[in-house]
Structures are given as structure tokens and as C-alpha cells.
Backbone bond lengths (Angstrom), bond angles and torsions (degrees), N, CA, C in turn:
res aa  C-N    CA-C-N  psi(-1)  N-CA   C-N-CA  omega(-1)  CA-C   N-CA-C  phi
1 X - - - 1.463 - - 1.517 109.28 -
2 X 1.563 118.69 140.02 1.600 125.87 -163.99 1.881 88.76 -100.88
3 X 1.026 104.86 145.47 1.598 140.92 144.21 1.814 85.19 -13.02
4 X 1.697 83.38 -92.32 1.735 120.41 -160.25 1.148 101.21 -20.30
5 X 2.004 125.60 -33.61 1.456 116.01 -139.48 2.214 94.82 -108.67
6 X 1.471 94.66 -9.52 1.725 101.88 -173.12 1.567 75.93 -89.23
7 X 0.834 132.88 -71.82 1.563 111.79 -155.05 1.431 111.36 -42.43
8 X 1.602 108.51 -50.35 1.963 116.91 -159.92 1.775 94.18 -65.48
9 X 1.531 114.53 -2.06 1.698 110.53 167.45 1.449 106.76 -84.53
10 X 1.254 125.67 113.56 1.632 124.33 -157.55 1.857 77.33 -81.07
11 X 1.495 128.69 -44.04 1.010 121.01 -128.75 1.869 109.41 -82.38
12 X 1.804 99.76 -20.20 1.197 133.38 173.19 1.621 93.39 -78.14
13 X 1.326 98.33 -57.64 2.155 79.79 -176.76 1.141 115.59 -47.39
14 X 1.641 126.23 -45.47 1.144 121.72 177.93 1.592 137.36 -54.89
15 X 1.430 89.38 -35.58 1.747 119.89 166.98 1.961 97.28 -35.43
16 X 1.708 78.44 -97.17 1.665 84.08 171.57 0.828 158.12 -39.97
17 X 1.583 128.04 -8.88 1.024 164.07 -128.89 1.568 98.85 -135.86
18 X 1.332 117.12 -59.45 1.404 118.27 153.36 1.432 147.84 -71.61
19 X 1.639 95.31 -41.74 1.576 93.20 160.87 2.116 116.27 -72.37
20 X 0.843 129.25 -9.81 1.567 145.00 166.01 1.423 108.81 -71.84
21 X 1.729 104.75 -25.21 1.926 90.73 176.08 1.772 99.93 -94.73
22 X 1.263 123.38 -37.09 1.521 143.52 161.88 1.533 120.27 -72.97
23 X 1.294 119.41 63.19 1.365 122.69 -169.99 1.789 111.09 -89.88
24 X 0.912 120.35 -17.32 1.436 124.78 168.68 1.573 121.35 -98.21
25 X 1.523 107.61 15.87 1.735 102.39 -176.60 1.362 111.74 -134.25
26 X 1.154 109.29 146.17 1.557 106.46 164.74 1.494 146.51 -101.43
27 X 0.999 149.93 176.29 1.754 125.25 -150.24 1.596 96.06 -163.38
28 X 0.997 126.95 129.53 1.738 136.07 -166.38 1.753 79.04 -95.27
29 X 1.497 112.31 179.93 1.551 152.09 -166.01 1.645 88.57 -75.77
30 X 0.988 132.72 -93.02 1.453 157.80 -163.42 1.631 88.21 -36.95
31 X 1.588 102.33 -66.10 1.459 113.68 -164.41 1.761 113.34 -45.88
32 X 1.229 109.09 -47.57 1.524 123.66 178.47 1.591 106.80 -62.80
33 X 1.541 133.78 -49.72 0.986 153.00 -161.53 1.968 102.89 -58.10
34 X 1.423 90.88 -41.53 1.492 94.44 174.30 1.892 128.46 -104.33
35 X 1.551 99.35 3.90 1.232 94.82 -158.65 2.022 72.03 -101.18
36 X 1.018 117.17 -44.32 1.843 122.78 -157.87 2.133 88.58 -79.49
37 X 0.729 101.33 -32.22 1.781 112.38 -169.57 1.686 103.58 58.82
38 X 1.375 103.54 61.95 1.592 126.31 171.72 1.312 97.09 -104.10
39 X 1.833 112.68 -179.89 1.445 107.40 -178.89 1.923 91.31 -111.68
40 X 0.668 88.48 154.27 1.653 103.01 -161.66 1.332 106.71 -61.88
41 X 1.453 121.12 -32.82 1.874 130.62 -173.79 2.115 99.53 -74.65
42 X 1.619 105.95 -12.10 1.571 91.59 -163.05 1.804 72.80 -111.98
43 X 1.047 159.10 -52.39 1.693 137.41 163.88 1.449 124.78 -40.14
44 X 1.689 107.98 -11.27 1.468 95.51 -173.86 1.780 89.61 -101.26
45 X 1.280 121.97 -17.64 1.395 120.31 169.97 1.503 131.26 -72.33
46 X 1.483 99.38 -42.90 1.648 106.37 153.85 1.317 129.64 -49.53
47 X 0.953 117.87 -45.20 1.574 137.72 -176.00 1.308 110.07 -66.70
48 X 1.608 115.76 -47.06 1.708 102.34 173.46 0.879 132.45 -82.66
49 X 1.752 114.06 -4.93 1.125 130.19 176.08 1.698 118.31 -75.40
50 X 1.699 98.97 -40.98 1.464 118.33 156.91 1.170 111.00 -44.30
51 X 1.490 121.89 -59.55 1.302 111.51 -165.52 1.315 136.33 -83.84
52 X 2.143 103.66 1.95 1.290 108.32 -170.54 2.057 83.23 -80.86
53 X 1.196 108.47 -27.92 1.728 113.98 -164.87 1.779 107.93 -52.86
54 X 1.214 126.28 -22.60 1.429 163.57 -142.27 1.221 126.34 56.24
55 X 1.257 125.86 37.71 1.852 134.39 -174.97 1.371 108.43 -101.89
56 X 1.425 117.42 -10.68 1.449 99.34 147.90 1.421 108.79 -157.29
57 X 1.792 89.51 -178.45 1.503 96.44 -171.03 1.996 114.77 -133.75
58 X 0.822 99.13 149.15 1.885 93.30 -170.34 1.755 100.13 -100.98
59 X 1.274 84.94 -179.40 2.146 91.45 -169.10 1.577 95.84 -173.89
60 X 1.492 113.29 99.81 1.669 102.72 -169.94 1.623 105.87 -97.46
61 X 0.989 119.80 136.39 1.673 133.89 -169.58 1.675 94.86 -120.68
62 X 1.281 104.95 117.24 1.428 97.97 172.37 1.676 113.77 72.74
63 X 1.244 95.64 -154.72 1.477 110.81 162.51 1.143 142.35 -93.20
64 X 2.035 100.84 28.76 1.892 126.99 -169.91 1.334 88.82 -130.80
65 X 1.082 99.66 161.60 1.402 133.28 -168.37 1.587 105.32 -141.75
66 X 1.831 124.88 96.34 1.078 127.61 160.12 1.496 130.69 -105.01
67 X 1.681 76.11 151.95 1.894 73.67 -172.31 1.676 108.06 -114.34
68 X 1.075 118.66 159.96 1.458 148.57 167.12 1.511 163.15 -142.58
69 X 0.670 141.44 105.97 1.734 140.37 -132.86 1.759 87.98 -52.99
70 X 1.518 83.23 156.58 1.952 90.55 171.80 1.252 95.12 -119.47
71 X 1.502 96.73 117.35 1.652 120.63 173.75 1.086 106.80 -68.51
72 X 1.712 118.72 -38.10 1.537 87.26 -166.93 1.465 92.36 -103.51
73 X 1.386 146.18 54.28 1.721 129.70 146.43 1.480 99.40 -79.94
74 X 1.365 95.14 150.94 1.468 100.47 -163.74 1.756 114.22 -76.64
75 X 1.832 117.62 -1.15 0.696 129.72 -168.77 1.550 94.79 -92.46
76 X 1.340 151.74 -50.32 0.814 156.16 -173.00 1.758 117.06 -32.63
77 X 1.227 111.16 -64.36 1.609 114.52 166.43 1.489 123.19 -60.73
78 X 1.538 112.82 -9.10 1.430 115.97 156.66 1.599 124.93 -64.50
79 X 1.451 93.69 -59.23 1.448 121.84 176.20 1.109 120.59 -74.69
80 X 1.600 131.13 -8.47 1.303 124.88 144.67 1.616 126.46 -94.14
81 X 1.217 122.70 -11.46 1.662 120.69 154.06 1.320 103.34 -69.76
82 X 1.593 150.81 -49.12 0.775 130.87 -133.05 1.882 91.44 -92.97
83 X 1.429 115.86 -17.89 1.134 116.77 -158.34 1.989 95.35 -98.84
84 X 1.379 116.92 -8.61 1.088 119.42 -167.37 1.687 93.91 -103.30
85 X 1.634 118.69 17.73 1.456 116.82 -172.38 1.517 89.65 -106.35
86 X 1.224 109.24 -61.60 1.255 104.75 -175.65 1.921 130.98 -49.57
87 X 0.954 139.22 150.28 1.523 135.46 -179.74 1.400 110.03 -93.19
88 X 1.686 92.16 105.57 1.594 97.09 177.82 1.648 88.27 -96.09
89 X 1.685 93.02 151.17 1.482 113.18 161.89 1.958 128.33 -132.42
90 X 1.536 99.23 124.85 1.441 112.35 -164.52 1.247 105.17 -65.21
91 X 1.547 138.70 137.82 0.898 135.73 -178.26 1.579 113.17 -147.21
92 X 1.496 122.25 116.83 1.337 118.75 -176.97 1.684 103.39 -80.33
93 X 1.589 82.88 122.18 1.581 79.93 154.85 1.905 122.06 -133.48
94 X 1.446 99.37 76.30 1.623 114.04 -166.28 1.519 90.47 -56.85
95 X 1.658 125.26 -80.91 1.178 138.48 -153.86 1.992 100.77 -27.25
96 X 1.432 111.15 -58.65 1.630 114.73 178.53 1.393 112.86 -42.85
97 X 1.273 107.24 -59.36 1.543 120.80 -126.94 2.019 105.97 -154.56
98 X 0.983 96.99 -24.90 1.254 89.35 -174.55 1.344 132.90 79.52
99 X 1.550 113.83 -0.69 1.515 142.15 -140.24 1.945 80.66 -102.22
100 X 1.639 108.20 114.58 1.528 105.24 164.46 1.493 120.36 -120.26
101 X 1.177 95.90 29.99 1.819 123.05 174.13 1.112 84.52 -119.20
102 X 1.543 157.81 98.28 0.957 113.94 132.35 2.137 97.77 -127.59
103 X 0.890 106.31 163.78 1.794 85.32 -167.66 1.633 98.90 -151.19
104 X 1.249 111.32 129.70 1.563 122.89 172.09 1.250 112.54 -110.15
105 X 1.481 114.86 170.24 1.319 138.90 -160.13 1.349 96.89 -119.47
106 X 1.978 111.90 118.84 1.455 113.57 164.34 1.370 126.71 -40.77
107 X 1.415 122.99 149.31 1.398 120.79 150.71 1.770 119.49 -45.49
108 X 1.204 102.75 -40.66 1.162 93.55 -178.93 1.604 129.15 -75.16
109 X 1.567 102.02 -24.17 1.565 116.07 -172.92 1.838 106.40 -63.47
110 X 1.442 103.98 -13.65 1.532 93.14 -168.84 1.475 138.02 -89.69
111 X 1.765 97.06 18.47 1.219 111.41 136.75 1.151 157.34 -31.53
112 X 1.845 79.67 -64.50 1.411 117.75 170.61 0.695 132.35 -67.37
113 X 1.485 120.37 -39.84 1.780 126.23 177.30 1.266 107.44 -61.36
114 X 1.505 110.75 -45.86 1.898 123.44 -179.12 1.055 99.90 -47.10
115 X 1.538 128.43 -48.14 1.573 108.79 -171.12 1.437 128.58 -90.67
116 X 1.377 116.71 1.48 1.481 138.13 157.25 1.398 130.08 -99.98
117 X 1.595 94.45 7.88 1.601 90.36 154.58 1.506 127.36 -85.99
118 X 1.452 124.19 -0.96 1.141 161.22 172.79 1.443 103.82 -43.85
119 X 1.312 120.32 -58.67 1.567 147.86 -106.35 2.002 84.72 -127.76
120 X 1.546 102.92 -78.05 1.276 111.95 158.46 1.452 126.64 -35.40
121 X 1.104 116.55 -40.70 1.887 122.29 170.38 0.982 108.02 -64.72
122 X 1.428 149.32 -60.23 1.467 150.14 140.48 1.083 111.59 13.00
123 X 1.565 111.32 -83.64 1.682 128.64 -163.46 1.475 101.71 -69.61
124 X 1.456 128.63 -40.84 1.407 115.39 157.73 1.338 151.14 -82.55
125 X 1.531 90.68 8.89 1.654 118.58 172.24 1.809 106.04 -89.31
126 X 1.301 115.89 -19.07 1.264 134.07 -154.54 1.883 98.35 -92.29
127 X 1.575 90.75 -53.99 1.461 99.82 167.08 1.742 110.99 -61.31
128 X 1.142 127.34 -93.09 1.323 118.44 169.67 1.496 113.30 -0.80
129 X 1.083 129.34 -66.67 1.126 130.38 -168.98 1.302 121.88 -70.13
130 X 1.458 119.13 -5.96 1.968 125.24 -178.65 1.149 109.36 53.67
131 X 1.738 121.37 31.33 1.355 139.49 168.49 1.508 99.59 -48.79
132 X 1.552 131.04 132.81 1.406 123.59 175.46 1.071 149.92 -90.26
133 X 1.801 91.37 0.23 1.865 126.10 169.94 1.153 94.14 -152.51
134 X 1.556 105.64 159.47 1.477 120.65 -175.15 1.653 102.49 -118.05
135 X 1.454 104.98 113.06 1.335 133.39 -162.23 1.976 101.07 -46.35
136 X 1.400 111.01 -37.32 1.660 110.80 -146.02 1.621 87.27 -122.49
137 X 1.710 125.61 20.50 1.494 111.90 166.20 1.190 94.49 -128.52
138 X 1.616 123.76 140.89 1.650 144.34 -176.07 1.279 107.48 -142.46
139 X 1.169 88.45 121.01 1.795 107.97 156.71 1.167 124.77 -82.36
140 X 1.110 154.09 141.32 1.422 169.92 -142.30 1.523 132.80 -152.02
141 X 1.225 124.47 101.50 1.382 120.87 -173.72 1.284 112.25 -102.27
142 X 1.814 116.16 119.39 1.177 129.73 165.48 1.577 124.88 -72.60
143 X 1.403 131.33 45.63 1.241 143.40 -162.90 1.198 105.65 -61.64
144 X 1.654 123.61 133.96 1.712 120.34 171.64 1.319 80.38 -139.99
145 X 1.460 96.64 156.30 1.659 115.90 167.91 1.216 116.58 -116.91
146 X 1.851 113.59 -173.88 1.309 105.09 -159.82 1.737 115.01 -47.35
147 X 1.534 124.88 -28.43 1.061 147.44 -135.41 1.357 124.67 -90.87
148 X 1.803 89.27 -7.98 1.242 114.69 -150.58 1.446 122.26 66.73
149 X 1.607 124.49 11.62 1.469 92.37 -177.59 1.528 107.95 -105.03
150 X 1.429 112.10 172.70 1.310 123.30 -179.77 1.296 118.00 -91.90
151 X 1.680 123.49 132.63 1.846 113.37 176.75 1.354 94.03 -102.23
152 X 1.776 87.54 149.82 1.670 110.56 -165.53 1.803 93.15 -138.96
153 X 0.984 108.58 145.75 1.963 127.68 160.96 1.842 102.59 -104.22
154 X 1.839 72.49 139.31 2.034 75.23 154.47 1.358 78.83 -123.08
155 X 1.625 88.91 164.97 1.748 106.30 177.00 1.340 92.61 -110.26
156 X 1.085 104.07 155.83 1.841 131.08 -179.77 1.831 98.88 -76.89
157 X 1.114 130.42 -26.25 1.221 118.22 -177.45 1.654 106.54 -119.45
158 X 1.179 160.15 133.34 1.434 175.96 -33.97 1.650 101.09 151.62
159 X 1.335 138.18 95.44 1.255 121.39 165.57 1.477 98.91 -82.41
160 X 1.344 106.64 154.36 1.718 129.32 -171.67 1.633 99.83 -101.83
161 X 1.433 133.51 115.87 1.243 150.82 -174.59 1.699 95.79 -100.80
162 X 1.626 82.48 -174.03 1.868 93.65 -170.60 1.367 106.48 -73.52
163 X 1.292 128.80 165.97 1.400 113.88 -162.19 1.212 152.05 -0.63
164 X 1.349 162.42 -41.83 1.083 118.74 139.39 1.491 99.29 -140.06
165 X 1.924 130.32 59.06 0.862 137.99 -125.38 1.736 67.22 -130.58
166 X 1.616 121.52 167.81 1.626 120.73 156.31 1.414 89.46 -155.43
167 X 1.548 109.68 157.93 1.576 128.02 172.05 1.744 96.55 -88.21
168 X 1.133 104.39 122.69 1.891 120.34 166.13 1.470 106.83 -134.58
169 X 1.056 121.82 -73.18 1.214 114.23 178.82 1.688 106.21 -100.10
170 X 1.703 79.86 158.04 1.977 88.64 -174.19 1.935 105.58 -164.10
171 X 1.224 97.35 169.41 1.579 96.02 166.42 1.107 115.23 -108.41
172 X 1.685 102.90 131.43 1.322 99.93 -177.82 1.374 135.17 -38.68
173 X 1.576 123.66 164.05 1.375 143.34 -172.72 1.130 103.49 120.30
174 X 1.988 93.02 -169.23 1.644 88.58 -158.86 1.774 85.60 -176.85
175 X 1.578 114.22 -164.97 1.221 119.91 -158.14 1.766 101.54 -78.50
176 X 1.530 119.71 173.02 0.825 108.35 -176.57 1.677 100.46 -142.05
177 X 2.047 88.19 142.87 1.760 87.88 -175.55 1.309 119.86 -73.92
178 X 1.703 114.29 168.69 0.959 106.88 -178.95 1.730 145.30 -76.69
179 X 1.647 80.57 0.55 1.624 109.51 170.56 1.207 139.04 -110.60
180 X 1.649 109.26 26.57 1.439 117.31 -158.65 1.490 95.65 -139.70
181 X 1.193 116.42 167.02 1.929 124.31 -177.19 1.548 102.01 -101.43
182 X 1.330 108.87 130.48 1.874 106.89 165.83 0.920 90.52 -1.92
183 X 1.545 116.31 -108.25 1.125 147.65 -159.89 2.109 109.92 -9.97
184 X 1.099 88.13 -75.04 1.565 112.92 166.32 1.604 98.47 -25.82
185 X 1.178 111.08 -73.57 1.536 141.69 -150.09 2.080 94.64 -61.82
186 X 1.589 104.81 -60.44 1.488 100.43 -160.76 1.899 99.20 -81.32
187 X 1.538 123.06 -3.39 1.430 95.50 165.18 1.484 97.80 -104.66
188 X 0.687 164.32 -47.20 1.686 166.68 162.85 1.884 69.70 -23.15
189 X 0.912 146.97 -137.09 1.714 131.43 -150.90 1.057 143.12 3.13
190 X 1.534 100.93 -54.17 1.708 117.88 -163.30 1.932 85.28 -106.50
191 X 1.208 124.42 17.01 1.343 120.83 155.69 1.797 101.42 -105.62
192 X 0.905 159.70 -54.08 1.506 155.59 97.25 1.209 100.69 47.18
193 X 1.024 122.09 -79.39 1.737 133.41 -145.75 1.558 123.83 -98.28
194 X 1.733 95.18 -28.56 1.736 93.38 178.69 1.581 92.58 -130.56
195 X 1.241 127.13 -14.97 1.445 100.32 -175.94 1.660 103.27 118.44
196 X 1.259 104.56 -66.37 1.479 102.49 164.39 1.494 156.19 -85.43
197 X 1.488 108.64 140.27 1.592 121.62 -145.30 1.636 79.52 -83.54
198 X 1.671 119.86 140.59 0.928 156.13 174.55 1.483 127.54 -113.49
199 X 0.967 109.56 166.76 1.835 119.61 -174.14 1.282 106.85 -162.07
200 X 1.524 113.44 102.60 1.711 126.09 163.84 1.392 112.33 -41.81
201 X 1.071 144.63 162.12 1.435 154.58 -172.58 1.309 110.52 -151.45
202 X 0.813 128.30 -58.60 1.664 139.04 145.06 1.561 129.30 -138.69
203 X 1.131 114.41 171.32 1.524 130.02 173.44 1.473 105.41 -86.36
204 X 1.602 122.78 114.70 1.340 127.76 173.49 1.267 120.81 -45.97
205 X 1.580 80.53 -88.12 1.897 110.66 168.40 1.339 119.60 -129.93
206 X 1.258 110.63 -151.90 1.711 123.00 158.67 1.221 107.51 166.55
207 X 1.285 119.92 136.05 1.532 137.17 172.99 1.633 100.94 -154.24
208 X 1.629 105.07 169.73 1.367 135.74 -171.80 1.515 91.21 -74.65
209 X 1.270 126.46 120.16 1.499 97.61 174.32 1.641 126.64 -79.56
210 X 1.257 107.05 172.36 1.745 99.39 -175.08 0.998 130.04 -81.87
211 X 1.962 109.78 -7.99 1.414 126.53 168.09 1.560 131.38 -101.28
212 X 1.515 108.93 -45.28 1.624 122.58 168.53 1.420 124.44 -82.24
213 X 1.043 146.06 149.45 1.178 158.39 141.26 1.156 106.39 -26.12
214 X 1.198 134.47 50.50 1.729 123.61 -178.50 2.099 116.88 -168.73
215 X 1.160 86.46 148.14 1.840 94.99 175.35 1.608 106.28 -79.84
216 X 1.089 128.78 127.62 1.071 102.74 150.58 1.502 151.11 -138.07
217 X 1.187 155.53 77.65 1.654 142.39 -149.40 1.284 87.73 -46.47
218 X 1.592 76.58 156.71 1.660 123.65 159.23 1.154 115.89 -144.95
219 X 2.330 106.33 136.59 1.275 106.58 -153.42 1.720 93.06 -141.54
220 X 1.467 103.10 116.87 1.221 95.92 169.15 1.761 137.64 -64.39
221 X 1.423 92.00 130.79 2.029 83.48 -165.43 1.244 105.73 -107.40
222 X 1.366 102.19 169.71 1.601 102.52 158.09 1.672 125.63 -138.31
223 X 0.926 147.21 136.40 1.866 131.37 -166.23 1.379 93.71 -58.48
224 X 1.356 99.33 142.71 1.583 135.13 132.22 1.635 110.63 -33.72
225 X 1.284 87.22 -104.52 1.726 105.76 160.48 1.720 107.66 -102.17
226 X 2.260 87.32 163.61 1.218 77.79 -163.32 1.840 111.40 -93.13
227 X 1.521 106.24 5.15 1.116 110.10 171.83 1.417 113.55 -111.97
228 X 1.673 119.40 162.75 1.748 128.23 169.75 1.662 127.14 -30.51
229 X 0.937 144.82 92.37 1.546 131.96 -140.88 2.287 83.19 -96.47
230 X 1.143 94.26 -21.33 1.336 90.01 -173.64 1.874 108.72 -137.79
231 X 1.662 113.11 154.95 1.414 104.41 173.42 1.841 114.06 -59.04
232 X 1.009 120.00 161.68 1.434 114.23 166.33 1.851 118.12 -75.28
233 X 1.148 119.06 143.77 1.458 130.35 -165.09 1.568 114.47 -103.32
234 X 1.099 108.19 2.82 1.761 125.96 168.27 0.925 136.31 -119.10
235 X 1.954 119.02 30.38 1.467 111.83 -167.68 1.592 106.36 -44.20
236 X 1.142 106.57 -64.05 1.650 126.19 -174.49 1.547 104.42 -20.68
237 X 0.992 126.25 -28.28 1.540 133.08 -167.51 1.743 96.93 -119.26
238 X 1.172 103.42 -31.86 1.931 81.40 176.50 0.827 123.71 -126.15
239 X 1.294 139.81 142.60 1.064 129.87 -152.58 2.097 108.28 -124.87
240 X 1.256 113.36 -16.84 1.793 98.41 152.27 1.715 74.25 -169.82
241 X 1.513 94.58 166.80 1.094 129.43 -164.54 1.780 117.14 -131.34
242 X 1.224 140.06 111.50 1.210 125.68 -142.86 1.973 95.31 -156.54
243 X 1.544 100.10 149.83 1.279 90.24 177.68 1.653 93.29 -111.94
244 X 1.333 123.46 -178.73 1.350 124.68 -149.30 1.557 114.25 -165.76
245 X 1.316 143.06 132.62 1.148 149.93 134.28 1.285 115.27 -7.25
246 X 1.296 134.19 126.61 1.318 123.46 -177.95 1.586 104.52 -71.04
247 X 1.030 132.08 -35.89 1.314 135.15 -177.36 1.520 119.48 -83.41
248 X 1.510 103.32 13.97 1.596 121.44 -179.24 1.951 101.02 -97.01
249 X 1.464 103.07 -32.14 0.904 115.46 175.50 1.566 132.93 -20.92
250 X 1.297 110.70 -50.51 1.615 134.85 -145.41 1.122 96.52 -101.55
251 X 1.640 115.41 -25.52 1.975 132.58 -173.07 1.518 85.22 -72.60
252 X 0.981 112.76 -49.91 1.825 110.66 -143.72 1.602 92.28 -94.08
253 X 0.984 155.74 -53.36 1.844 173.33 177.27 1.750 84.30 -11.67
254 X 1.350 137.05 178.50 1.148 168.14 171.59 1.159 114.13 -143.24
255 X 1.469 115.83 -70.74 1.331 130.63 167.08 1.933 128.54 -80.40
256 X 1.404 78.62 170.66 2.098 76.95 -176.19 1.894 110.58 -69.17
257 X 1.440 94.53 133.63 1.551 116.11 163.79 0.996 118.89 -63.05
258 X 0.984 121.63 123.63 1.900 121.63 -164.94 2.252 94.20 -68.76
259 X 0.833 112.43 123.56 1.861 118.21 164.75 1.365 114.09 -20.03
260 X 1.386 100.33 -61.98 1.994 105.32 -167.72 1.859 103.83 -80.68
261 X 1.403 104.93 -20.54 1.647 97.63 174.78 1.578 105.52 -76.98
262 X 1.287 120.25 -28.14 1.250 116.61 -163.16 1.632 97.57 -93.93
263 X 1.440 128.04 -7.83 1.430 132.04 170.95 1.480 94.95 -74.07
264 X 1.524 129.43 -56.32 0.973 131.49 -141.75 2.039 97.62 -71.88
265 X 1.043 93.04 -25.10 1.943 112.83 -156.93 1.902 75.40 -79.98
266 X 1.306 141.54 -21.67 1.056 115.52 -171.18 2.078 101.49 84.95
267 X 0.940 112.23 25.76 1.834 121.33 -163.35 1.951 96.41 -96.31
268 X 1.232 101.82 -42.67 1.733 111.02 -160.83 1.311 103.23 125.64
């Protein structure tokens, strides 16, 4: 399925368009039918179609059936940076319709969209395909120990960033399947890679970064135990593994420190 063909669905743009401004709520059949002033048989068709894509998920209470974006498909934090680039603008239009969701796309933004439909074809080329991780979304574990220090990987091979930036050192994690939760996803990694079993605590941040080809969360962890319960399963990919000073951090980095990780590190 193309990009080109979810947008030319006005009724799906609208979908998204609203549930993307309402990302923490959910909305029954009926409920949507009157708030979008669609006919209820073409939202209940969008929606499953949405949800076979994995952007949402249903939960029936009673004799309703609500729906809600799935935060944690790994497609979701794609499709909401890319949709939080563009300039949406709110626009009442009571006198028509009564409709106070209803939201258009600048003349000028449609640049922009053109060049992020690119990006979007990917992630739904990925689906189509029963691909079993999604190559360009990463999870990230911010692990500190009692000691305060932070665990970091170098990789044995150098990815090449935007000008003359390269990935060497990083915090562990890695891509995430298409059947598993963040959460799930960044210790199932950083158990992989260093040996040690982990526990998310929360989700930092996440953005596209400004150097790699990639989305990524960040999740603050904490050990299980405080030692390796197992060898690591990626030499081939890593090449030493080290815990660190938080303020060692910035020495060793190549690339940009995400802001809120480096708030969180106590960095500025």
C-alpha cells in the first residue's frame, strides 16, 4: 500500500489528522461519526484498515467498540514526527458543519509532505512485506548503575552520519520487532549486546535524529542484577562495552546527544 493512496482518502486524512491532535484518547463508532460529520460505515472502514497497518488498536466495553492509536507500534513515532513537521492549521468551521477538529494543510507545507512521503512508503512497504523489524526505528537504553555510571557500546563498524559526523559510541539497543512493546524491544537488546538484563522505567524522549537515518526512543533503565547474567550475543557488532561517567559521555559521543538525555544525565 502507497503513501500517495492514504492521503487521496480525505476520510482517512481526516481520521489522522484528528486522532494525531488527540493522542491519548479514545473515541467509539457513533462518537467519531458526529464529532468528524463522516458517515459512520466509511470510519468504521478506515479504521480497520488503520489498524490492520498497526496504528491502531480497539478495546470493546460493553456494546462500543473504541479505538486508539498504538503507541507502542513501532511505526507510530515515525508517523507522528513526521506529521508533527509539517504545519497543521485549526480551523473552525461551525457555520458548515459544526466540525471543530477539522484541520488543513498549508500551501506552503506541500513541499513538505511530498518529501515525507518517501519515508512513510518505507514503513508501509515494511508492513506489506511481514518484514520482522523495522530497519529505521530504535530503542535506546539509558542504563545507570548504583554508581551513577552510564553503559555505553562501541560498534566494531563506524556508521557515516550527515557531514562529517559517524556513530562509534552509543547506548545500547537496537531495532524493534513488529510484535513486541518498546519496552519489550529495548531490554530484549541491551540483554543481546552487553549481557545485562534491564528494566525500562520510563520513556525519555524520541525524535528523528539530526544525523542518522533513524527515529529513535529513549528509555530510562535500571539493572535487574548488577552483574551480566549472560555472555553478550553480538560480538560481531560490538566491539567493547564499558560503563562511564556521565560527563565522560560527550568525550566519547561522535554524534549529537539527544537534549532531554543529556538533561536527564545531569549534562545541561
Amino acid at each position: 500500500m502507497k503513501l500517495i493512496g492514504l492521503l487521496k482518502s480525505k476520510t482517512r486524512e481526516k481520521i489522522l489528522r484528528f486522532f494525531f491532535s488527540n493522542t491519548e484518547k479514545r473515541y467509539y463508532l457513533r462518537e467519531l461519526e458526529k464529532i468528524l460529520s463522516l458517515p459512520v460505515g466509511n470510519i468504521r472502514r478506515e479504521l480497520i484498515s488503520s489498524e490492520k497497518l498497526g496504528l491502531f488498536k480497539r478495546e470493546k466495553v460493553g456494546n462500543l467498540v473504541y479505538y486508539y492509536l498504538n503507541k507502542d507500534s513501532p511505526f507510530f513515532g515515525v508517523f507522528e514526527n513526521i506529521i508533527s513537521k509539517i504545519q497543521i492549521t485549526r480551523k473552525k468551521d461551525i457555520k458548515q458543519n459544526g466540525d471543530k477538529n477539522l484541520f488543513v494543510i498549508k500551501k506552503d507545507d506541500l513541499d513538505l509532505l511530498s518529501s515525507k512521503i518517501s519515508e512513510l512508503e518505507n514503513i508501509l512497504e515494511t508492513l506489506s512485506q511481514k518484514k520482522f523489524e523495522v530497519e529505521d526505528f530504535l530503542n535506546l537504553g539509558v542504563v545507570i548503575n548504583n554508581s551513577g555510571k552510564v553503559l555505553l557500546i562501541r560498534r566494531v563498524k563506524f556508521e557515516k552520519g550527515k557531514g562529517k559526523s559517524y556513530l562509534s559510541w552509543a547506548f545500547p539497543g537496537g531495532k524493534q520487532h513488529l510484535n513486541e512493546r518498546r519496552s519489550e524491544c529495548v531490554t530484549r537488546e541491551i540483554l543481546a549486546e552487553t549481557g545485562y538484563k534491564v528494566e525500562s522505567i520510563r520513556e525519555i524522549s524520541s525524535r528523528a535524529h539530526p544525523q542518522l537515518p533513524v527515529f529513535i526512543v529513549y528509555h530510562l533503565c535500571k539493572l535487574v542484577l548488577p552483574k551480566p547474567i549472560e555472555k553478550p550475543k553480538e560480538p560481531h557488532e560490538i566491539a567493547e562495552i564499558r560503563w562511564v561517567k556521565p560527563k565522560e559521555i560527550k568525550k566519547l559521543f561522535t554524534t549529537d546527544l539527544d537534549p532531554q538525555v543529556s538533561r536527564e544525565l545531569g549534562l545541561g
